[in-house]
C-alpha positions as CSV (number, residue, x, y, z in Angstrom):
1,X,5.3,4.0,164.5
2,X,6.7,3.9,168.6
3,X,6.7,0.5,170.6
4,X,3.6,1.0,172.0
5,X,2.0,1.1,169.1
6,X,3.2,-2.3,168.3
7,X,3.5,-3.6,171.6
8,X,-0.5,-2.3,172.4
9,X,-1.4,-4.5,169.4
10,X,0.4,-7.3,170.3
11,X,-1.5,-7.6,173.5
12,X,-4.6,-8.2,172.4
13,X,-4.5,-11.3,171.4
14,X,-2.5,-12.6,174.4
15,X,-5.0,-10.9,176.3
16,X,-7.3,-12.9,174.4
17,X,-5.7,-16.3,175.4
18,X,-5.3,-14.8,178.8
19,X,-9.2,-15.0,179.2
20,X,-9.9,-18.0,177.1
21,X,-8.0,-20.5,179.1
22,X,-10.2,-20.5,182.1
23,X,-13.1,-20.5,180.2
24,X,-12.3,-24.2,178.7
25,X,-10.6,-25.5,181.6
26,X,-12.5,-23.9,184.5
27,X,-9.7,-24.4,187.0
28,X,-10.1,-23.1,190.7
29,X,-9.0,-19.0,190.3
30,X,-7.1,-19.6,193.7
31,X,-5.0,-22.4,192.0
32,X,-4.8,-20.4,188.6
33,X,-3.4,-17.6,190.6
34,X,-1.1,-19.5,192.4
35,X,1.0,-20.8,188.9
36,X,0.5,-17.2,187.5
37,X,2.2,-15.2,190.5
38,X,5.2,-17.3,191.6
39,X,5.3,-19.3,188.3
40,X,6.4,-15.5,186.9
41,X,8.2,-14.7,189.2
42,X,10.6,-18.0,188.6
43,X,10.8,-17.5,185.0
44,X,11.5,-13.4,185.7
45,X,13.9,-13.9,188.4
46,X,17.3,-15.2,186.1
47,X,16.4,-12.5,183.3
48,X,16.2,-10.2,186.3
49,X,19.9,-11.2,187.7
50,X,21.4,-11.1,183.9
51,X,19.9,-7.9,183.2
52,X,20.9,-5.8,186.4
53,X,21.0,-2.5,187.1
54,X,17.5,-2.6,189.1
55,X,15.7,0.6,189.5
56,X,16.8,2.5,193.0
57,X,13.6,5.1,193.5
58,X,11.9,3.8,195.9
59,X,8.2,5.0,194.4
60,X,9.0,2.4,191.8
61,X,8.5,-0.4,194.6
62,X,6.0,1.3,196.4
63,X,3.9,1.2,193.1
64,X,5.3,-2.3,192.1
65,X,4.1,-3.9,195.5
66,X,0.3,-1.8,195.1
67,X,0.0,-3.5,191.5
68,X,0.9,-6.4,192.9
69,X,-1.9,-6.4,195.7
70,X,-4.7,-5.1,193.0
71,X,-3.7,-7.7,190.5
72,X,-3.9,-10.7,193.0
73,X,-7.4,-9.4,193.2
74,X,-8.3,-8.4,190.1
75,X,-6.8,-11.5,188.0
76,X,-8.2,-14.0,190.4
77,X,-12.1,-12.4,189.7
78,X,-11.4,-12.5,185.7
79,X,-10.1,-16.4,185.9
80,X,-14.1,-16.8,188.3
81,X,-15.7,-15.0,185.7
82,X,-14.6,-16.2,182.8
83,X,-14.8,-19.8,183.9
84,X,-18.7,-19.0,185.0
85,X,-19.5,-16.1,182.6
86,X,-17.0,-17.4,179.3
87,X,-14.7,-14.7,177.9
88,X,-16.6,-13.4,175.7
89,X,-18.6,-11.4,177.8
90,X,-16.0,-10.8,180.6
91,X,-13.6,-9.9,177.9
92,X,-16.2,-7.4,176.6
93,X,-17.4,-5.6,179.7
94,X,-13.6,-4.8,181.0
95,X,-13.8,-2.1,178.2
96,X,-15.5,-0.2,180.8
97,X,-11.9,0.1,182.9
98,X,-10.5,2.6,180.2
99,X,-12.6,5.6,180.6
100,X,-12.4,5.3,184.2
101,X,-8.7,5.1,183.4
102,X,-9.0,8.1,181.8
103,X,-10.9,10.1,184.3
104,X,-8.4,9.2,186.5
105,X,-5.8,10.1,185.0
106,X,-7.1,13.3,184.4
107,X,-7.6,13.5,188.1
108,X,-4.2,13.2,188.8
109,X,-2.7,15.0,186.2
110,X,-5.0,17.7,185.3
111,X,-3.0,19.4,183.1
112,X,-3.3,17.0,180.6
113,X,-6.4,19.0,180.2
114,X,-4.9,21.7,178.3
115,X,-3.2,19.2,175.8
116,X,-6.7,17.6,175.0
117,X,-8.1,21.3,173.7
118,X,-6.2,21.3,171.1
119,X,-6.7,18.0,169.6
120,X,-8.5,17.8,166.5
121,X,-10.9,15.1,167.3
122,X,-12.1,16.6,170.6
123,X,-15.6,16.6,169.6
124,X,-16.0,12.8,169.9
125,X,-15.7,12.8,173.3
126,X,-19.0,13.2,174.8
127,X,-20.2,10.8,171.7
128,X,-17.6,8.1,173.1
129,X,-18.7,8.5,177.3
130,X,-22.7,8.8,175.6
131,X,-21.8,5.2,173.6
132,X,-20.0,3.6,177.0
133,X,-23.8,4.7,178.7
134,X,-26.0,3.5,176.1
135,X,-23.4,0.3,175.7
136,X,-24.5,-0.3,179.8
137,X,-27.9,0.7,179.4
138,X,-28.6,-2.0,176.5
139,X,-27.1,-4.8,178.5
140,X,-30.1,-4.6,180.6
141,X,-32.4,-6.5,177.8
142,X,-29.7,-9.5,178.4
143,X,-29.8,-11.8,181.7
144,X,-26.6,-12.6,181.6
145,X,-25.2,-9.6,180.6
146,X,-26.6,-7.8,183.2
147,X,-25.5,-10.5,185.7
148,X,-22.2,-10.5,184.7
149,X,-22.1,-6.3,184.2
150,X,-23.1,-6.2,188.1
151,X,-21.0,-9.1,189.5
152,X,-17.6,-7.4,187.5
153,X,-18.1,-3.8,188.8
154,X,-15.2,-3.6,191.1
155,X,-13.1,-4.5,188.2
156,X,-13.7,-1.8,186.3
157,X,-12.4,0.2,189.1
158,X,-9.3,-2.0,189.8
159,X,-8.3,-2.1,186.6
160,X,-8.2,1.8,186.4
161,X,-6.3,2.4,189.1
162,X,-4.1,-0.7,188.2
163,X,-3.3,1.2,184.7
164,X,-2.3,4.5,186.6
165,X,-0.1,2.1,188.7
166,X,1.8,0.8,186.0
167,X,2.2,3.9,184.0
168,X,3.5,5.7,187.1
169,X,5.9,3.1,187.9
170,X,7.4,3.2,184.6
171,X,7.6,6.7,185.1
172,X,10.4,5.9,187.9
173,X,11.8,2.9,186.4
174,X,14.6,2.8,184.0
175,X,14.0,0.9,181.1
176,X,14.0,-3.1,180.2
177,X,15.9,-3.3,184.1
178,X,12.5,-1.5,185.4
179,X,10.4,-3.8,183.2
180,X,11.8,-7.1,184.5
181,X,12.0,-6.2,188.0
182,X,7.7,-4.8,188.1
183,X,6.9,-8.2,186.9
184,X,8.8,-9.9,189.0
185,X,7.1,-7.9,192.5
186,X,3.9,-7.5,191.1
187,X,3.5,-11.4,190.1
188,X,5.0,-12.3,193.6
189,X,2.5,-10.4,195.5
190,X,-0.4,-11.5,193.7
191,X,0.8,-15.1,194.4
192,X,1.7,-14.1,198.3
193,X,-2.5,-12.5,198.3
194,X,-3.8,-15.7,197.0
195,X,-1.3,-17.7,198.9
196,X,-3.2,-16.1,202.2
197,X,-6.7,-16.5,200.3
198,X,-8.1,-19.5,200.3
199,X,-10.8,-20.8,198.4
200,X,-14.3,-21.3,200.1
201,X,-15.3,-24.7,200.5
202,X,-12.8,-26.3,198.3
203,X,-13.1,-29.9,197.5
204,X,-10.3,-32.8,197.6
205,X,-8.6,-32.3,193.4
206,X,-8.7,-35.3,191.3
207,X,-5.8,-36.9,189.5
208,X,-7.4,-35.3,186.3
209,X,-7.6,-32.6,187.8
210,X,-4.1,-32.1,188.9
211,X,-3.3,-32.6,185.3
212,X,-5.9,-29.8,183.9
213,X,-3.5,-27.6,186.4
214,X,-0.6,-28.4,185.6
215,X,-1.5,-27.7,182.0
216,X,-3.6,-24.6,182.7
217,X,-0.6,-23.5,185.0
218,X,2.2,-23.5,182.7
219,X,0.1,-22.1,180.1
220,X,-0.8,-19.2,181.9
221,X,2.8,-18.3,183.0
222,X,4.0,-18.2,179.3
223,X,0.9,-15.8,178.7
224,X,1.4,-13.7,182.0
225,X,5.0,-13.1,181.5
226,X,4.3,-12.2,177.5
227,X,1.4,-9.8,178.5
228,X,2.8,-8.0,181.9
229,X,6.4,-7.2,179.2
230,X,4.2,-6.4,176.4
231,X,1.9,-3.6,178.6
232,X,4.7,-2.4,180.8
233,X,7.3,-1.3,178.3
234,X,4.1,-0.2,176.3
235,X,2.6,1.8,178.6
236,X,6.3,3.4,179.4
237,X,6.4,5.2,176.1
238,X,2.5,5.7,175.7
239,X,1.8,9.4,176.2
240,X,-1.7,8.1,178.5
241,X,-2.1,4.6,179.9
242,X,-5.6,5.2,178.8
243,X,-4.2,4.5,175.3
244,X,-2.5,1.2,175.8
245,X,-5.9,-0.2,177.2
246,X,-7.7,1.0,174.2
247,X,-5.2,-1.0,171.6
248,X,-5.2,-4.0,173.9
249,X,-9.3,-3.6,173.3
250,X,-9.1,-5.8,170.5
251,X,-8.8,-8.8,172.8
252,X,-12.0,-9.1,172.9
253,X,-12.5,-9.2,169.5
254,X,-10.1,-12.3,168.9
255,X,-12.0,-14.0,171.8
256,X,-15.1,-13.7,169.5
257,X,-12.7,-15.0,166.7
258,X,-11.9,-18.2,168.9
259,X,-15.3,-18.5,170.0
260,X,-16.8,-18.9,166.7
261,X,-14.3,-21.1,165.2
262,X,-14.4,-23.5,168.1
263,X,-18.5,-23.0,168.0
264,X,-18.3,-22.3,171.7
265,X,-21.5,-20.5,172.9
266,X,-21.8,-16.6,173.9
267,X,-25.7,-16.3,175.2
268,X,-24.7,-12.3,176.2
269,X,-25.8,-9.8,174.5
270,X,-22.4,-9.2,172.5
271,X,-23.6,-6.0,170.3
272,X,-24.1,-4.5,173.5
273,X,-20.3,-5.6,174.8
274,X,-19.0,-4.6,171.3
275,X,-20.6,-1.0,172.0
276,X,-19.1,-0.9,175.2
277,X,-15.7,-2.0,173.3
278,X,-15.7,0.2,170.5
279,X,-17.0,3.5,172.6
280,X,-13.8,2.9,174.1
281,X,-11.8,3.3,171.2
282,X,-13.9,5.9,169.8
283,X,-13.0,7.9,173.1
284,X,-8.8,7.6,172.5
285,X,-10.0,8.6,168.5
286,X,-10.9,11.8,170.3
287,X,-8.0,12.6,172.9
288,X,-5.2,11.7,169.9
């Protein structure tokens, strides 16, 4: 068994309590964001002098400071939806960033075509991108699925090109050094784009809420920094970023785990997220 193996696993359910959080303590995204960019970057930054030995291409930045961009985007829209939509659904309908992962990292590296011939399971493949359609198709018979399927739709595409991001960093980085220094950029610039994105019509916070914040906060840079050294030195070793995404699919699945135990309601149609979910999976079954 490699590290990503292990690491992919582990990152579901930290992915899991990524999402949760914002769903119970529906804190303003701009403010999450905030905590969870220069938050990790504080905790990074001492690990980052003891460790040394930074990475010198500059591609490695270049890609480093793109994540960083994306993820201020893409991180602050997951925190809105699953504080308006919950996680369960929002958790459910990312699933639909890995096959555009996939196709785009075909895109780029089209001889990975040749490799996916000769696997075994090759077959499954239009079965898996058939299930993703059906999946979206059925999600129509469900309000808020639907609602929350439209309103996520650049995500999808974010989180695709974020996944390429990251796997081609690593590809110019140099280990743990390399690890360290992507969280530290890519956390900074997310904070710097929410630090220069302010929130519409914001209203004067409360001393309660100040505390839900500071709670929220500190939470989410313990789960931030575990998740962003969990899928970077995952992804290094992981022969397709598309891969990595699939094992961290079973986020979801502890979210509905959570959901049920703490009797919190999910009114989305979730066979129709678990379809979009396991199509995913089924579609690395066939590429491995």
């Amino acid at each position: 068994m490699e590290w990503w193996h292990i690491g992919g696993l582990l990152m579901g359910p930290v992915q899991a309590a990524y999402f949760i959080l914002n769903q119970h303590l529906k804190i303003d995204s701009r403010l999450l964001m905030l905590w969870r960019g220069f938050g990790t970057v504080l905790v990074f930054l001492p690990i980052a002098l003891l460790v040394g030995n930074w990475p010198t291409a500059p591609m490695f930045y270049l890609t480093c400071i793109t994540a960083g961009l994306l993820v201020g985007v893409f991180d602050r829209m997951v925190f809105s939806a699953t504080a308006h939509y919950g996680a369960g659904v929002t958790s459910r309908l990312l699933a639909l960033c890995l096959p555009l992962a996939f196709l785009l990292w075909l895109l780029l590296h089209p001889e990975h075509l040749q490799v996916l011939q000769g696997k075994p399971h090759i077959i499954w493949l239009p079965v898996a991108l058939l299930g993703t359609l059906v999946s979206v198709l059925m999600l129509k018979r469900d309000p808020l699925s639907k609602t929350a399927f439209m309103a996520l739709i650049p995500l999808y595409f974010i989180g695709a090109i974020l996944d390429v991001l990251n796997k081609t960093a690593m590809m110019y980085g140099n280990g743990m050094p390399s690890f360290i220094t992507y969280a530290m950029i890519v956390s900074g610039m997310a904070g710097i784009v929410n630090l220069a994105w302010p929130t519409k019509g914001a209203q004067p916070l409360k001393l309660q809420h100040v505390i839900s914040i500071w709670q929220g906060g500190l939470l989410i840079v313990l789960i931030a920094g575990g998740y962003i050294l969990l899928k970077t030195s995952s992804i290094n070793s992981a022969p397709n970023p598309a891969f990595i995404t699939a094992l961290n699919l079973t986020g979801p699945f502890w979210v509905i785990i959570w959901n049920k135990w703490q009797q919190h309601p999910d009114n989305s149609n979730i066979w129709a997220g678990i379809g979009c979910v396991a199509s995913a999976l089924l579609l690395v079954f066939a590429t491995i």
